[in-house]
LUMGU-534488 format. One record per residue (C-alpha): residue in one letter; x, y, z. Coordinates in steps of 0.5 Angstrom, whole numbers, plus 500, padded with zeros to 3 digits. Example, Ala and Ser with C-alpha at 12.3 -4.5 7.8 and 13.67 -1.06 7.14 Angstrom:
2
A525491516
S527498514
//
This chain:
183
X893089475
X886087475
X885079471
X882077464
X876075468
X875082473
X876086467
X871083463
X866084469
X867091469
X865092462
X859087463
X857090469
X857097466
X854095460
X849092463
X848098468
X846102462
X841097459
X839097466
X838104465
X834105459
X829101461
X828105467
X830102473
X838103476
X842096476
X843093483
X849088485
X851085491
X858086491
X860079494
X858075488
X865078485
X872077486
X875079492
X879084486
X872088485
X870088493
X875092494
X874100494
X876103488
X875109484
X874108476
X871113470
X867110466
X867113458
X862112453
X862113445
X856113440
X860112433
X865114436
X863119438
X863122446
X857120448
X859121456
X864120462
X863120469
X867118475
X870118482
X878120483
X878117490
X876110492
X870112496
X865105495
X866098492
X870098486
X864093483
X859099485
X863105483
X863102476
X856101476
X854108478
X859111474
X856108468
X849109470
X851117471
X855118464
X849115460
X844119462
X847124467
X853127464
X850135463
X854135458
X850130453
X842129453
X840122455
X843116452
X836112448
X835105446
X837106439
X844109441
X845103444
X846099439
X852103436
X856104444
X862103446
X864102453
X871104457
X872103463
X879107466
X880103474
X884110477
X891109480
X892112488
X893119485
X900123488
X902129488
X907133484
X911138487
X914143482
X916151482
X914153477
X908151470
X914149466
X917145472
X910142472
X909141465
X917137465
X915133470
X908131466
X908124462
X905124456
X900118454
X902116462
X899121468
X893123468
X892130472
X888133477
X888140478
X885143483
X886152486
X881152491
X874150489
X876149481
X877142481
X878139473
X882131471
X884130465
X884122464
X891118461
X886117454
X886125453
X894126451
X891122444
X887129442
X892133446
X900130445
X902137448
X904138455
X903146455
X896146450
X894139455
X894143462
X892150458
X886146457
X885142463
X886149466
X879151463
X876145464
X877147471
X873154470
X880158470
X884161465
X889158460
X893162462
X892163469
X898160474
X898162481
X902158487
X896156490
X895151485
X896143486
X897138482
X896130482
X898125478
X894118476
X895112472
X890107470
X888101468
X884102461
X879096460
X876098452
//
Protein backbone atom coordinates (compact mmCIF):
# COMPACT_ATOMS: atom_id res chain seq x y z
CA UNK A 1 0.00 0.00 0.00
CA UNK A 2 1.29 3.24 -1.22
CA UNK A 3 0.71 6.44 1.70
CA UNK A 4 -1.59 9.72 0.98
CA UNK A 5 1.62 11.36 0.09
CA UNK A 6 2.98 8.58 -2.55
CA UNK A 7 -0.37 8.45 -4.20
CA UNK A 8 -0.45 11.85 -4.68
CA UNK A 9 3.08 12.22 -6.40
CA UNK A 10 1.93 9.67 -8.89
CA UNK A 11 -1.09 11.53 -10.22
CA UNK A 12 0.85 14.87 -9.92
CA UNK A 13 3.82 13.53 -11.66
CA UNK A 14 1.41 12.05 -14.49
CA UNK A 15 -0.43 15.19 -14.84
CA UNK A 16 2.66 16.96 -14.99
CA UNK A 17 4.03 14.71 -17.57
CA UNK A 18 1.25 15.05 -19.79
CA UNK A 19 1.20 19.05 -19.46
CA UNK A 20 4.92 18.58 -19.85
CA UNK A 21 3.91 16.77 -23.22
CA UNK A 22 2.00 19.18 -24.58
CA UNK A 23 4.23 21.90 -24.72
CA UNK A 24 6.53 19.78 -26.61
CA UNK A 25 9.13 18.31 -24.25
CA UNK A 26 8.99 14.68 -22.13
CA UNK A 27 9.25 15.22 -18.15
CA UNK A 28 12.60 14.31 -16.75
CA UNK A 29 12.57 13.35 -13.06
CA UNK A 30 15.43 12.10 -10.72
CA UNK A 31 13.89 9.35 -9.06
CA UNK A 32 15.80 10.05 -5.96
CA UNK A 33 14.01 13.05 -4.92
CA UNK A 34 10.80 10.75 -4.01
CA UNK A 35 10.00 8.06 -1.41
CA UNK A 36 11.85 5.02 -1.08
CA UNK A 37 8.09 3.65 -1.93
CA UNK A 38 8.41 5.43 -5.74
CA UNK A 39 12.24 4.43 -6.08
CA UNK A 40 11.43 0.86 -6.25
CA UNK A 41 10.76 -0.70 -9.47
CA UNK A 42 7.03 -1.00 -10.14
CA UNK A 43 4.66 -1.49 -12.79
CA UNK A 44 1.53 0.76 -13.41
CA UNK A 45 -1.12 1.72 -16.15
CA UNK A 46 -1.83 5.05 -16.19
CA UNK A 47 -5.63 5.76 -17.68
CA UNK A 48 -6.84 8.98 -19.11
CA UNK A 49 -10.61 10.32 -19.51
CA UNK A 50 -11.69 13.46 -21.45
CA UNK A 51 -15.29 14.02 -20.26
CA UNK A 52 -15.65 11.05 -19.16
CA UNK A 53 -14.58 9.60 -21.87
CA UNK A 54 -11.49 7.16 -22.83
CA UNK A 55 -9.05 9.35 -23.75
CA UNK A 56 -6.27 6.70 -23.50
CA UNK A 57 -4.40 4.02 -21.50
CA UNK A 58 -1.03 2.70 -21.53
CA UNK A 59 0.97 0.60 -19.17
CA UNK A 60 3.62 -2.02 -18.25
CA UNK A 61 2.57 -5.50 -16.57
CA UNK A 62 6.25 -6.07 -15.15
CA UNK A 63 8.16 -4.26 -13.02
CA UNK A 64 10.89 -3.11 -15.44
CA UNK A 65 12.01 0.54 -14.19
CA UNK A 66 11.32 2.73 -11.24
CA UNK A 67 8.05 3.18 -10.18
CA UNK A 68 8.12 7.05 -10.25
CA UNK A 69 9.44 6.80 -13.90
CA UNK A 70 6.93 4.06 -14.95
CA UNK A 71 4.20 6.48 -14.43
CA UNK A 72 5.64 9.25 -16.10
CA UNK A 73 6.32 7.38 -19.18
CA UNK A 74 3.00 5.67 -19.31
CA UNK A 75 1.33 9.07 -18.93
CA UNK A 76 3.39 10.52 -21.66
CA UNK A 77 2.53 7.29 -23.82
CA UNK A 78 -1.52 7.42 -23.35
CA UNK A 79 -1.89 11.01 -23.81
CA UNK A 80 -0.17 11.15 -26.97
CA UNK A 81 0.79 7.65 -28.28
CA UNK A 82 -2.23 5.11 -27.44
CA UNK A 83 -2.98 4.26 -31.20
CA UNK A 84 -6.20 3.95 -30.41
CA UNK A 85 -6.99 8.00 -29.96
CA UNK A 86 -5.31 10.93 -31.58
CA UNK A 87 -2.96 13.04 -29.85
CA UNK A 88 -4.47 14.79 -26.49
CA UNK A 89 -4.26 18.84 -27.10
CA UNK A 90 -4.21 21.85 -24.77
CA UNK A 91 -7.88 22.37 -25.01
CA UNK A 92 -8.44 18.68 -23.69
CA UNK A 93 -6.68 19.02 -20.98
CA UNK A 94 -8.74 21.10 -19.10
CA UNK A 95 -11.38 18.76 -18.84
CA UNK A 96 -9.02 15.53 -17.93
CA UNK A 97 -9.00 13.07 -15.43
CA UNK A 98 -6.32 11.06 -14.63
CA UNK A 99 -5.90 7.46 -13.13
CA UNK A 100 -3.15 5.66 -12.17
CA UNK A 101 -3.51 1.70 -11.46
CA UNK A 102 0.06 0.70 -9.48
CA UNK A 103 -0.22 -3.08 -10.77
CA UNK A 104 0.33 -6.01 -8.20
CA UNK A 105 2.92 -9.00 -9.18
CA UNK A 106 0.85 -11.03 -11.16
CA UNK A 107 0.51 -15.04 -10.57
CA UNK A 108 -0.58 -17.47 -12.64
CA UNK A 109 -3.90 -19.36 -12.65
CA UNK A 110 -4.11 -23.06 -13.10
CA UNK A 111 -7.33 -24.43 -14.56
CA UNK A 112 -8.68 -27.43 -16.76
CA UNK A 113 -10.72 -26.07 -18.54
CA UNK A 114 -12.43 -21.84 -19.76
CA UNK A 115 -15.27 -22.52 -17.45
CA UNK A 116 -12.79 -23.84 -14.48
CA UNK A 117 -11.06 -20.26 -15.29
CA UNK A 118 -13.90 -18.25 -15.31
CA UNK A 119 -15.14 -19.76 -11.81
CA UNK A 120 -11.76 -19.19 -10.37
CA UNK A 121 -12.00 -15.48 -11.97
CA UNK A 122 -12.87 -12.27 -9.11
CA UNK A 123 -15.18 -9.96 -10.39
CA UNK A 124 -14.18 -6.26 -9.79
CA UNK A 125 -10.79 -8.05 -7.89
CA UNK A 126 -8.38 -9.54 -10.67
CA UNK A 127 -7.16 -8.33 -13.28
CA UNK A 128 -6.25 -10.77 -16.03
CA UNK A 129 -3.64 -11.51 -18.57
CA UNK A 130 -4.10 -13.73 -21.33
CA UNK A 131 -1.49 -14.89 -23.32
CA UNK A 132 -1.46 -17.89 -26.51
CA UNK A 133 1.95 -17.49 -27.97
CA UNK A 134 2.29 -14.13 -29.39
CA UNK A 135 -1.47 -12.95 -28.54
CA UNK A 136 -1.17 -11.19 -25.45
CA UNK A 137 -4.28 -8.65 -23.96
CA UNK A 138 -4.81 -7.52 -20.04
CA UNK A 139 -7.82 -6.43 -18.72
CA UNK A 140 -7.40 -4.19 -16.00
CA UNK A 141 -9.53 -4.57 -12.51
CA UNK A 142 -11.68 -1.10 -13.75
CA UNK A 143 -13.02 -3.19 -16.75
CA UNK A 144 -15.39 -5.47 -14.59
CA UNK A 145 -17.62 -2.33 -14.24
CA UNK A 146 -18.49 -2.12 -17.98
CA UNK A 147 -18.16 -6.09 -18.23
CA UNK A 148 -19.85 -7.24 -14.55
CA UNK A 149 -20.00 -10.95 -16.60
CA UNK A 150 -17.17 -13.61 -16.24
CA UNK A 151 -17.95 -15.49 -19.59
CA UNK A 152 -18.70 -11.97 -21.73
CA UNK A 153 -15.14 -10.27 -19.81
CA UNK A 154 -12.67 -13.30 -21.11
CA UNK A 155 -14.83 -13.20 -24.50
CA UNK A 156 -13.68 -9.76 -24.81
CA UNK A 157 -10.66 -9.79 -23.52
CA UNK A 158 -10.00 -12.62 -25.76
CA UNK A 159 -10.40 -10.44 -28.80
CA UNK A 160 -8.75 -7.86 -27.49
CA UNK A 161 -5.76 -10.27 -27.62
CA UNK A 162 -6.55 -10.37 -31.77
CA UNK A 163 -8.44 -14.33 -31.16
CA UNK A 164 -11.69 -15.25 -31.35
CA UNK A 165 -14.54 -14.80 -28.70
CA UNK A 166 -14.98 -18.16 -28.84
CA UNK A 167 -11.39 -19.64 -29.14
CA UNK A 168 -10.13 -22.03 -26.35
CA UNK A 169 -7.02 -24.07 -26.62
CA UNK A 170 -4.95 -25.63 -23.88
CA UNK A 171 -1.94 -23.45 -24.88
CA UNK A 172 -3.71 -20.65 -23.14
CA UNK A 173 -2.06 -19.00 -19.75
CA UNK A 174 -3.53 -17.26 -17.58
CA UNK A 175 -2.64 -14.38 -14.74
CA UNK A 176 -4.27 -12.88 -12.37
CA UNK A 177 -3.49 -9.12 -10.79
CA UNK A 178 -4.60 -6.80 -8.58
CA UNK A 179 -3.76 -3.14 -8.22
CA UNK A 180 -3.90 -0.18 -6.20
CA UNK A 181 -6.21 2.49 -8.16
CA UNK A 182 -5.32 6.14 -7.51
CA UNK A 183 -8.21 8.19 -8.97
Amino acid sequence: MLSPADRQALLQLAETSIKTGLGGDRLRIDPAEYSPSLQQPGASFVTIKVRHELRGCIGTLECERVLAIDVVQNAYAAAFRDPRFSPLTAPEFEHLHVHVSVLGRPESIEFASERDLIQQLRPGVDGVILQEGSYRATFLPAVWESLPDPNEFMQQLKCKAGLSADHWSDKITVQRYTTESIP
